[in-house]
N, C-alpha and C positions, 0 to 999 in steps of 0.2 A: 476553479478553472482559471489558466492563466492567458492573456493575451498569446498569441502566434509570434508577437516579435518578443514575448518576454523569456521563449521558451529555448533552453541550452542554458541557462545562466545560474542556473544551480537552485533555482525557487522553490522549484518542488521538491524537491529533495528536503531543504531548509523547513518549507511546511510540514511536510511527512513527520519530519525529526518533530519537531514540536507541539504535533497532534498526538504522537505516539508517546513522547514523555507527558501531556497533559493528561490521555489516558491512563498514564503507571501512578502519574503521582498525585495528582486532582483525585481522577474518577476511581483508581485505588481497582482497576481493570486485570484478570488475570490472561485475557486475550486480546489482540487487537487483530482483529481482521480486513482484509480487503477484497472487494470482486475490482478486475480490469477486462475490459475488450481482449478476447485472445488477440486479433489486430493488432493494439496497440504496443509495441516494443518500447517506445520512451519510459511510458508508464510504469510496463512490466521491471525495465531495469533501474527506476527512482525506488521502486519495492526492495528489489534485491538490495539496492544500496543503503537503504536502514535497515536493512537486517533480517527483511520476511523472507518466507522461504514459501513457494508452491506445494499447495496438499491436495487441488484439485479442480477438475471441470467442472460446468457448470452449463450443460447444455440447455437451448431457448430460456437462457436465464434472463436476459431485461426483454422488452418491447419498446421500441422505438423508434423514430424513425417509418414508422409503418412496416415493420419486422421484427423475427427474433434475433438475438443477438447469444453468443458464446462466450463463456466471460470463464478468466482463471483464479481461484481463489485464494490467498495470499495469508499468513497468520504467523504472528508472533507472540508466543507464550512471555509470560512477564519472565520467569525464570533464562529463558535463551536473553532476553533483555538485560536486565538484571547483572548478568554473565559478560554481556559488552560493556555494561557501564563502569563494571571492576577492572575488564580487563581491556584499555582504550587502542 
């Protein structure tokens, strides 16, 4: 999680990139997944910008807060990956 004055500056995104390559090429992963707050729009479009793509709801998926919450699920096959890193 990043500070409130960190956020626009392109961090998440720069992490994203770097958990999702540590995934393909460390942990040798053929999926990378993600849940986000449907809420959340920043989130949702730092996903679309490495390259996830939405497969689904996730209805009273976390607890928190003293609630349920709805979250959308996010997933990048190594091959759709793979796919961007030949073609940049």
């Amino acid at each position: 999680m990043l500070a409130a004055d960190r956020w626009g500056n392109g961090y998440a995104t720069e992490i994203a990139l770097a958990l999702i390559d540590a995934a393909f090429f460390d942990l040798r992963a053929e999926r990378v997944i993600s849940t986000v707050d449907v809420n959340n729009s920043a989130s949702i479009r730092v996903l679309e910008k490495v390259g996830m793509r939405w497969e689904a709801v996730y209805r009273k998926h976390r607890r928190a807060k003293n609630r349920w919450w709805d979250c959308h699920l996010f997933t990048l096959p190594r091959e759709v990956w793979e796919a961007s890193k030949a073609n940049p």
